[in-house]
VEXSE-978693 format. One record per residue (C-alpha): residue number from 1; x, y negated, z negated. Coordinates in Angstrom, 1 decimal, m for minus. Layout:
# residues N
+-----+--------+--------+--------+
|   i |     c1 |     c2 |     c3 |
+-----+--------+--------+--------+
| NUM |      X |      Y |      Z |
...
+-----+--------+--------+--------+
This chain:
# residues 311
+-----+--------+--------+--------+
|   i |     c1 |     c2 |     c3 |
+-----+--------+--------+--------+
|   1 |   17.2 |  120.8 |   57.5 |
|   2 |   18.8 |  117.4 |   58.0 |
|   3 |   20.6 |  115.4 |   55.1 |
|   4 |   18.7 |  112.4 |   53.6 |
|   5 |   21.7 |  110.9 |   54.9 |
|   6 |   20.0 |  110.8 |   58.1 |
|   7 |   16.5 |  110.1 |   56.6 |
|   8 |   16.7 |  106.7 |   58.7 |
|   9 |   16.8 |  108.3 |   62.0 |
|  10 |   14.5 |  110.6 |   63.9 |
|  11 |   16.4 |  113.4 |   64.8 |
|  12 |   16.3 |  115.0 |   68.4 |
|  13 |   18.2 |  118.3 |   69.4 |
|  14 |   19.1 |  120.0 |   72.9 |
|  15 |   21.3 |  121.5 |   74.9 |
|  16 |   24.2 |  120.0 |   77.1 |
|  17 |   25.7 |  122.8 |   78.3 |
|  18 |   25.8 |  126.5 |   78.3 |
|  19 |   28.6 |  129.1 |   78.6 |
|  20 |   27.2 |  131.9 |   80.1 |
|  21 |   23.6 |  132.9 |   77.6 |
|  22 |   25.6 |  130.4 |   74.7 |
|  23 |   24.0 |  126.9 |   74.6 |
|  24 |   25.8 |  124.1 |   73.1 |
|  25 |   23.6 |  121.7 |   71.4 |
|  26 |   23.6 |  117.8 |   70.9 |
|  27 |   21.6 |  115.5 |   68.7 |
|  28 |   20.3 |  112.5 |   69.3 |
|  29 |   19.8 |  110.1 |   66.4 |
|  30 |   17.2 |  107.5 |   66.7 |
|  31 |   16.7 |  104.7 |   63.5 |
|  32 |   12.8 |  105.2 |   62.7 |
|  33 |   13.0 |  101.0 |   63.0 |
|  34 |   13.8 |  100.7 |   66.4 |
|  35 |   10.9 |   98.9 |   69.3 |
|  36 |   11.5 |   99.9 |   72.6 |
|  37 |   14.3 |   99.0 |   74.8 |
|  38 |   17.5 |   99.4 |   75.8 |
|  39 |   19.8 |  100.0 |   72.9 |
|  40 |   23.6 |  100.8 |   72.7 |
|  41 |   25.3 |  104.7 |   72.3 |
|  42 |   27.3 |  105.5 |   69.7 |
|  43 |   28.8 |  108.7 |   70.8 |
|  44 |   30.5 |  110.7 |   67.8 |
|  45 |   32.6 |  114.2 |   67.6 |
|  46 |   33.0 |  115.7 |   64.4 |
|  47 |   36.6 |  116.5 |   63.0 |
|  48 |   37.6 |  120.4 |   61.4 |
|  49 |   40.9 |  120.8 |   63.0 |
|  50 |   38.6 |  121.8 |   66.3 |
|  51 |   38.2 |  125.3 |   64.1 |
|  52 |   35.5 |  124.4 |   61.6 |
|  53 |   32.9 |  121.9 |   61.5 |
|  54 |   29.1 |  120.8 |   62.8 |
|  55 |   27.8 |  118.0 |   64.2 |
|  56 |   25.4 |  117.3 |   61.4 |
|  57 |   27.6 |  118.4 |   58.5 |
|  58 |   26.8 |  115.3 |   56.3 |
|  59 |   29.7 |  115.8 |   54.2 |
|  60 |   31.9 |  114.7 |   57.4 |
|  61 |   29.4 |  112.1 |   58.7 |
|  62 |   30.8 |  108.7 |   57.0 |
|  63 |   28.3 |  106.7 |   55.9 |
|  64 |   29.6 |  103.4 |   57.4 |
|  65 |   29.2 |  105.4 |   60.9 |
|  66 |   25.2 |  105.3 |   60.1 |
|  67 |   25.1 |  101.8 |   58.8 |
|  68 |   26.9 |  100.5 |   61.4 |
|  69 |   24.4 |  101.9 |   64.0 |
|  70 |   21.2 |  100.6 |   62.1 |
|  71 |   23.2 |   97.7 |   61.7 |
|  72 |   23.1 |   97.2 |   65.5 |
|  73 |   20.0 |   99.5 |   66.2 |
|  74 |   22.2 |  101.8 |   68.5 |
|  75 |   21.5 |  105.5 |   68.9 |
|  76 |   23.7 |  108.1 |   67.8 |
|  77 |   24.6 |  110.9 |   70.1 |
|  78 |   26.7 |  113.7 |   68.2 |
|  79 |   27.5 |  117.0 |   69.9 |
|  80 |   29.0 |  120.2 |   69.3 |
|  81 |   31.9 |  121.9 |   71.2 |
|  82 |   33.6 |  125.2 |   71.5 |
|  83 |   36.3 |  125.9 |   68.8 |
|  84 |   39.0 |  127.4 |   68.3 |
|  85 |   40.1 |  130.4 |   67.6 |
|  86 |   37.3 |  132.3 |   69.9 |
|  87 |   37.8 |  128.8 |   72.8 |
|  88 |   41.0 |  127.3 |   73.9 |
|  89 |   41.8 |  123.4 |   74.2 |
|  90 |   41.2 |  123.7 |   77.6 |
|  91 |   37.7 |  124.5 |   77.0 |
|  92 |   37.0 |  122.0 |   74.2 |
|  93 |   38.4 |  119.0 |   76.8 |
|  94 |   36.0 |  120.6 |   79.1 |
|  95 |   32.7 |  120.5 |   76.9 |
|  96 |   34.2 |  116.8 |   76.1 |
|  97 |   33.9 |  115.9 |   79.5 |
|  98 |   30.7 |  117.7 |   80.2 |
|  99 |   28.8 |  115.5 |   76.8 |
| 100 |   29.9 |  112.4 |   79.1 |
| 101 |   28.7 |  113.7 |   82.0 |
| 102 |   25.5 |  114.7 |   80.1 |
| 103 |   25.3 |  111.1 |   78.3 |
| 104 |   25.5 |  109.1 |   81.6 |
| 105 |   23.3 |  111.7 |   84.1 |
| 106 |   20.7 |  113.3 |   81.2 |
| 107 |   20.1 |  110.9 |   78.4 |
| 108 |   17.9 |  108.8 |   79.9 |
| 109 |   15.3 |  111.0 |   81.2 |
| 110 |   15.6 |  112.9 |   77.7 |
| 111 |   14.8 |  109.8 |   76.0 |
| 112 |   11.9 |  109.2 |   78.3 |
| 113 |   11.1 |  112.9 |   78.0 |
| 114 |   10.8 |  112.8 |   74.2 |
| 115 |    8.2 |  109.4 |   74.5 |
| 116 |   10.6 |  107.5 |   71.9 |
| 117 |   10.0 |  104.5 |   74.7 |
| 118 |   13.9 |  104.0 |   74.1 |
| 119 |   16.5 |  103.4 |   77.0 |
| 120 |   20.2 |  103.4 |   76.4 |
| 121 |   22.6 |  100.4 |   77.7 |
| 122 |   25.4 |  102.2 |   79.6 |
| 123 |   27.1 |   99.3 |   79.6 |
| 124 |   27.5 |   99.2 |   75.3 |
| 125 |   29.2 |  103.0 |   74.8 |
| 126 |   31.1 |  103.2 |   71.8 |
| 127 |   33.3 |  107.2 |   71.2 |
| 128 |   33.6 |  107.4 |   67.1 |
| 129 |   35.3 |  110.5 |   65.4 |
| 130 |   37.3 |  111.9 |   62.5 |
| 131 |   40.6 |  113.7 |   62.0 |
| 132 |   39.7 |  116.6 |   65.1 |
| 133 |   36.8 |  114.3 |   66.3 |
| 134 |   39.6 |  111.5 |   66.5 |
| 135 |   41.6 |  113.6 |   68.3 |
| 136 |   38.6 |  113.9 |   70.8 |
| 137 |   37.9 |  109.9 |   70.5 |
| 138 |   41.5 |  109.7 |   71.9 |
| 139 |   40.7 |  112.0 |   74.4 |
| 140 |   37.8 |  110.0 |   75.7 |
| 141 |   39.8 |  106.9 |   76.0 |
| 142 |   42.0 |  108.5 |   78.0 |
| 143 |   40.0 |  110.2 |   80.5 |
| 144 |   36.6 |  108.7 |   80.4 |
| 145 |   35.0 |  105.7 |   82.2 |
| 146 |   32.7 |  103.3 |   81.3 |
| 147 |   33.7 |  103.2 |   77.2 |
| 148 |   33.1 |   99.9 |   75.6 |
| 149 |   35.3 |  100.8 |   72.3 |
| 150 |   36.2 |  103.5 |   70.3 |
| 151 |   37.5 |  104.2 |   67.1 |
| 152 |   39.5 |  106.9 |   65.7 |
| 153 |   39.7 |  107.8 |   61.9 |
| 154 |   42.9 |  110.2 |   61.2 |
| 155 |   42.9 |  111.3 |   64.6 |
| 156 |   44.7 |  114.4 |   65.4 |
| 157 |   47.2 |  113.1 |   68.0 |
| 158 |   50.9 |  114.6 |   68.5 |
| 159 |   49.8 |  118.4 |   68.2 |
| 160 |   53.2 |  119.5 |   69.1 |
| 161 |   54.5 |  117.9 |   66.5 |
| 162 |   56.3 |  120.6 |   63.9 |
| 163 |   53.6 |  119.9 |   61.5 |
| 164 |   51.1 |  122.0 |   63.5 |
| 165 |   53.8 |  124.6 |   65.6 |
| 166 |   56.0 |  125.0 |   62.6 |
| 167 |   55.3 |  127.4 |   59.2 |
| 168 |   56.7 |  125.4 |   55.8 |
| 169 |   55.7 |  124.7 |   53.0 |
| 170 |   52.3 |  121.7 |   53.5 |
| 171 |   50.0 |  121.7 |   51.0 |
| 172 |   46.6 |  120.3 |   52.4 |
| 173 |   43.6 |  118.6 |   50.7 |
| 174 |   45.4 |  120.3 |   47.5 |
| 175 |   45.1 |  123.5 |   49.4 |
| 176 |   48.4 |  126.0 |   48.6 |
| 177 |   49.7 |  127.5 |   51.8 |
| 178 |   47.5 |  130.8 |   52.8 |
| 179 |   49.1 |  133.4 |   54.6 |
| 180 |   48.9 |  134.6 |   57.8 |
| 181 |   46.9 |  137.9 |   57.2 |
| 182 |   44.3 |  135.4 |   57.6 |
| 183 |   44.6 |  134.3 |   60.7 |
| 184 |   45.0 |  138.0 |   61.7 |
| 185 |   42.2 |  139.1 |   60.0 |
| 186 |   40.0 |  137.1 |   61.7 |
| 187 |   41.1 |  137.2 |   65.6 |
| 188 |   41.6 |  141.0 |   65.8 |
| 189 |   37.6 |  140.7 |   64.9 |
| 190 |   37.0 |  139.4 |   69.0 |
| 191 |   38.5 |  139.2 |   72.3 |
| 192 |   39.4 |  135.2 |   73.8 |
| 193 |   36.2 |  133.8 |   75.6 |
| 194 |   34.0 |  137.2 |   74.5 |
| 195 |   32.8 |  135.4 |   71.5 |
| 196 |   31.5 |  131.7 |   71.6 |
| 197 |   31.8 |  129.5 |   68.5 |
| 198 |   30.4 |  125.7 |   68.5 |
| 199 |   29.2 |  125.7 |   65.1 |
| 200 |   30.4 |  126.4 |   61.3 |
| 201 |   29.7 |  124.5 |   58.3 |
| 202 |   32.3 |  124.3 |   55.9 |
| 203 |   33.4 |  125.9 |   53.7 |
| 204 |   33.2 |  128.2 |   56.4 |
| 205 |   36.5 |  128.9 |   58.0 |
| 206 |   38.0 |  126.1 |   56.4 |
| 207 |   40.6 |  128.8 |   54.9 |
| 208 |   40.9 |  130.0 |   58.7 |
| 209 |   41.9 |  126.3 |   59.6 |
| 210 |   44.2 |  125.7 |   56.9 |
| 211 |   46.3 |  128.5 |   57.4 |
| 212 |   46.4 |  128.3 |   61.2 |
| 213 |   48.4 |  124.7 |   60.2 |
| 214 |   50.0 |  125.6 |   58.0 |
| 215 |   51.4 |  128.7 |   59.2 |
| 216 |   52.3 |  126.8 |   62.2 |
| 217 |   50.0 |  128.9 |   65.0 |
| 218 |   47.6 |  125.9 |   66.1 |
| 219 |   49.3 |  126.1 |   69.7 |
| 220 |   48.8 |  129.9 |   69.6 |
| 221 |   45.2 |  129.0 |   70.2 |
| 222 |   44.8 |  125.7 |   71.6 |
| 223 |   47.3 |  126.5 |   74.1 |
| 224 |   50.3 |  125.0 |   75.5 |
| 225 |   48.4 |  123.6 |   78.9 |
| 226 |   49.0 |  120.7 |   80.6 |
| 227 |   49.6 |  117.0 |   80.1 |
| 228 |   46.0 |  116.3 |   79.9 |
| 229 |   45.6 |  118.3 |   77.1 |
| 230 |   47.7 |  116.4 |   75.1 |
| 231 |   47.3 |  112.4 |   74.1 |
| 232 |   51.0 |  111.8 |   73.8 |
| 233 |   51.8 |  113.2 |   77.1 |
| 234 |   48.3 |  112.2 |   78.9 |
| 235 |   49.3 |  107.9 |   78.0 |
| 236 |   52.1 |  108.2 |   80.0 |
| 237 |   49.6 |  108.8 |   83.2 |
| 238 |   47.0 |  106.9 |   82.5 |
| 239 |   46.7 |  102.9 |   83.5 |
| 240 |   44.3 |  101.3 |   80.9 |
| 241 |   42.5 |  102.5 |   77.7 |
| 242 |   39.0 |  100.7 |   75.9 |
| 243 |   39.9 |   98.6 |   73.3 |
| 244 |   41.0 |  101.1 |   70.2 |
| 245 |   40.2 |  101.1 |   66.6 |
| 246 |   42.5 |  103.7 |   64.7 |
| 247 |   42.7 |  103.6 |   61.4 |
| 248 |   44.9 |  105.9 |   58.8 |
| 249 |   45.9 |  106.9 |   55.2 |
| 250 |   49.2 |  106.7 |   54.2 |
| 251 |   48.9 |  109.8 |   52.4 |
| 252 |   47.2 |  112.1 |   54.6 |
| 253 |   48.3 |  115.7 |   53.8 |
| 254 |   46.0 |  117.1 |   56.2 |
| 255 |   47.3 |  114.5 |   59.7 |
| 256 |   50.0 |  112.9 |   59.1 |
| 257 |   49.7 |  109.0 |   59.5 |
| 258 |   52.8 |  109.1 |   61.3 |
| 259 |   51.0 |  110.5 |   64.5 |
| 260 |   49.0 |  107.7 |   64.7 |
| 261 |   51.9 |  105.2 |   64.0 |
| 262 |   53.7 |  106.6 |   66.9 |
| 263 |   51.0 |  106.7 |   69.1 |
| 264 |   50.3 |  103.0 |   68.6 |
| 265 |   53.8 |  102.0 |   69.2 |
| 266 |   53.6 |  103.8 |   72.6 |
| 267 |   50.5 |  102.8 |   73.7 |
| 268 |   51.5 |   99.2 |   72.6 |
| 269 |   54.6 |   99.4 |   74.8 |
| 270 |   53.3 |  101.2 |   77.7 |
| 271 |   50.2 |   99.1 |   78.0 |
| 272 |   51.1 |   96.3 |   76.4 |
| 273 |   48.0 |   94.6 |   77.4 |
| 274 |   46.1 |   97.2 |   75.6 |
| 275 |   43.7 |   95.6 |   72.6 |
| 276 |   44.2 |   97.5 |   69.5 |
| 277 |   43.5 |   97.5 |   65.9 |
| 278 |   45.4 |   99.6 |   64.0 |
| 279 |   45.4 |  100.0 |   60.0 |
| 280 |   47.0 |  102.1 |   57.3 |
| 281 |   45.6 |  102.2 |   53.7 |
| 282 |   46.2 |  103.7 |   51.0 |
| 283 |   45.0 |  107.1 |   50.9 |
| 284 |   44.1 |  110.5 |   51.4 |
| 285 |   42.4 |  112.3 |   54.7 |
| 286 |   38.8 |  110.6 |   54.9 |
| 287 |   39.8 |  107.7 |   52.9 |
| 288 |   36.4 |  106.5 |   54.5 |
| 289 |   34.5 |  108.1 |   52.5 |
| 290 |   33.4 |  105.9 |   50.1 |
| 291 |   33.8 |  102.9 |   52.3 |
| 292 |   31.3 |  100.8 |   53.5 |
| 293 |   30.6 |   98.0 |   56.3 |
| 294 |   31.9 |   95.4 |   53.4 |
| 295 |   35.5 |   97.6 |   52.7 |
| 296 |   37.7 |   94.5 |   53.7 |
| 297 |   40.1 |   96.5 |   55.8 |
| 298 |   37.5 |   98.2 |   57.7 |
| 299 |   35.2 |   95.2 |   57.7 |
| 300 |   38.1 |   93.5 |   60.2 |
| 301 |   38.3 |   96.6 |   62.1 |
| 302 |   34.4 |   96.8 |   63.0 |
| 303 |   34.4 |   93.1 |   64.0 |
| 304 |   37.0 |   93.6 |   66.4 |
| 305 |   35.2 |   96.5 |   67.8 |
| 306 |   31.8 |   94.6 |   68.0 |
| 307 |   33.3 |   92.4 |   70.4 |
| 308 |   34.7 |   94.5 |   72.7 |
| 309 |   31.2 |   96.5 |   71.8 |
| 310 |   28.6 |   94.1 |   72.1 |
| 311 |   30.2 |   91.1 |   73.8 |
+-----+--------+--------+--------+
């Protein structure tokens, strides 16, 4: 059953994909106000260190995301993806790519399927995420056409970084390191690709996310591909990006704010022309939580995104 978070919305679900017999699933969130019409996407990926997490976990779904879409009477498209330990990064960018696929071939005729009377403007896409869901906003930009804006909250960015491929002592959420039994406990359970995982709500495997951090193994799973796989490495390749919205605590224990810092600086001098709005608050992973469309520092942030947004 849905949260009464989402008691504004009429809720559709269905699949995007499947994986052999495994189908991945997507809703689509209407607001129960809306006439008919074409109405701009708000596309959002859910965060849980691409281990743990759902797409309607309503613990994870900021608030300011829904009143910023009834606000501007958009709907909300928010998928699931494959996750790691069981999927590789590989096939999470690929079930990325295959939602945007799905949004610009299949949302229309599902919309018209479901007699809502709503069409979508494919001209007003805007990619929204959190902390692993950031980490897929970034993604997006990167790779995907046709995005009007996105914003990133605590993105995952520089997962190379020693804070993810090196064990020391890192504390998250107020979480003491867990060992690495774990980690083994859990994969000697399945074989990679046998068993397909798009969906856990947490707690559930929040311990197995924690430890694969801090312990240092998060590459042993996501895997050391290529560029593309990785935003750091992937700016240097690409030519433009949609206006960005990334914002940050300073005292993240769970992404470090300095991986969005440094990706800023290098997207600011590769593409120099590049629009961004970047801030850092005080505060802890999902500092957003409490915030609302009137939180002055992310207030400034969603009106420079409405224009690039809804010009």
């Amino acid at each position: 059953m849905a949260s009464t978070k989402f008691a504004e919305f009429n809720i559709w679900t269905t699949c995007y994909k499947k994986v052999g017999d495994h189908e991945i699933a997507v809703d689509i969130l209407i607001p129960k106000h809306l006439s008919s019409g074409n109405r701009p996407v708000i596309v959002r990926f859910h965060g849980g260190y691409l281990i743990t997490g759902s797409r309607l976990f309503a613990d994870w779904f900021a608030s300011w995301v829904i009143e910023y879409a009834l606000l501007h009477s958009a709907i909300i498209v928010t998928p699931d993806y494959r996750l790691l330990p069981e999927s590789t990064g590989a096939d999470i960018n690929e079930d990325v790519s295959d939602i945007w696929t799905w949004v610009h071939r299949d949302l229309p005729a599902f919309l018209s399927s479901c007699g809502s009377g709503i069409n979508v403007d494919m001209e007003k896409l805007l990619v929204v995420g959190e902390s692993a869901g950031g980490y897929l906003v970034i993604q997006s930009a990167l790779s995907q056409p046709g995005i009007s804006a996105a914003i990133a909250a605590y993105p995952m960015i520089d997962l190379k970084s020693d804070f993810y491929t090196k064990a020391f002592e890192k504390p998250i959420l107020g979480c003491p390191m867990l060992p690495s039994n774990i980690i083994d406990e859990h994969t000697t359970k399945f074989t990679r690709n046998q068993i397909i995982v798009t969906s856990a709500v947490p707690p559930d495997r929040s311990d197995l996310a924690f430890a694969i951090v801090q312990q240092g193994r998060l590459l042993d799973f996501f895997g050391n591909g290529p560029p593309t796989l990785f935003p750091m490495e992937q700016l240097e390749h690409v030519d433009s990006v949609p206006p960005l919205f990334i914002f940050h605590g300073r005292d993240d224990s769970a992404v470090p704010f300095e991986e969005s810092d440094s990706f800023v600086t290098k997207l600011r001098t590769k593409l120099p022309e590049s629009k961004v709005h970047f801030a850092v608050e005080p505060g802890e992973h999902g500092l957003d939580a409490t915030a609302t469309l009137e939180t002055p520092w992310l207030k400034q942030g969603l009106e420079f995104v409405t224009q690039k947004w809804l010009p």
